[in-house]
N, C-alpha and C positions, 0 to 999 in steps of 0.2 A: 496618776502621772499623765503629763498632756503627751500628744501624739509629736515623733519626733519632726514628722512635716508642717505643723504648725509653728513648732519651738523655729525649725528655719525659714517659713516664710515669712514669721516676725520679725524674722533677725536681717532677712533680705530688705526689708522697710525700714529699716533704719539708717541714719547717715550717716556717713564715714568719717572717719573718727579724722580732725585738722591735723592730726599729729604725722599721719599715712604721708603728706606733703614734704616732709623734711626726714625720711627717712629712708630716698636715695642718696642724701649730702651725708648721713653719717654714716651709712655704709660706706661709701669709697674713703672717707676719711679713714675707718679702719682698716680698710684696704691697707691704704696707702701707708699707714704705721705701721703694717705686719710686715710688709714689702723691707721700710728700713730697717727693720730688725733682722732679717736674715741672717742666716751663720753664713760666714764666707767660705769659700773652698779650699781655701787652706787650714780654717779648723776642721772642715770637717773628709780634707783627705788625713789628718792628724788622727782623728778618732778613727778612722777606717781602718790605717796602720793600727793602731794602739788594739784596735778589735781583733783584728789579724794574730796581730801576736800574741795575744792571748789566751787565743783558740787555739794555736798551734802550740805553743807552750804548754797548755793545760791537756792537748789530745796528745805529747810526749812522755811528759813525766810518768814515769808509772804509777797508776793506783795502789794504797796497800790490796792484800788480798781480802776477800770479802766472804765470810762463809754467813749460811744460811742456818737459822737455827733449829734445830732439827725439834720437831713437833710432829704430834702423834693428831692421826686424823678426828679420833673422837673426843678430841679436848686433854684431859691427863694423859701420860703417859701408862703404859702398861703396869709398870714397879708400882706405882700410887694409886693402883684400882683399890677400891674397898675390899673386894675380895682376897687381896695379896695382903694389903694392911692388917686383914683380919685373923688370917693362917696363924700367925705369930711363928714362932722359929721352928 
């Protein structure tokens, strides 16, 4: 594998590439079309509202309740150890 200071002093000799010239004009051009595309502020105090109340709506309503399901720390629960399945009656 060659030495990475070589790979860029080769790369520093080399000439620049014609295309580097014309690629301040198409940047501002896209500038310049992101610019007309903006949301205007009236859509987006609309979405602000609309966000608003959605979040207040949804932190009112009540949730149903939520139970946790009850699980035994070493995996089965106690009733379904081999040792109880085995007893028999």
């Amino acid at each position: 594998m060659d030495d990475i200071d070589t790979i860029l002093s080769r790369l520093g000799t080399l000439p620049l590439d014609p295309r580097l010239g014309d690629i301040d004009d198409a940047v501002l051009t896209g500038l310049a079309a992101r610019a007309a595309s903006r949301v205007s502020a009236r859509t987006m105090a609309t979405v602000i509202v609309l966000s608003l109340g959605v979040g207040i709506v949804g932190s009112v309503v009540p949730a149903p309740p939520i139970r946790a399901a009850a699980t035994f720390p070493l995996g089965a629960p106690a009733a379904l150890a081999p040792s109880t399945l085995l007893g028999g009656d």
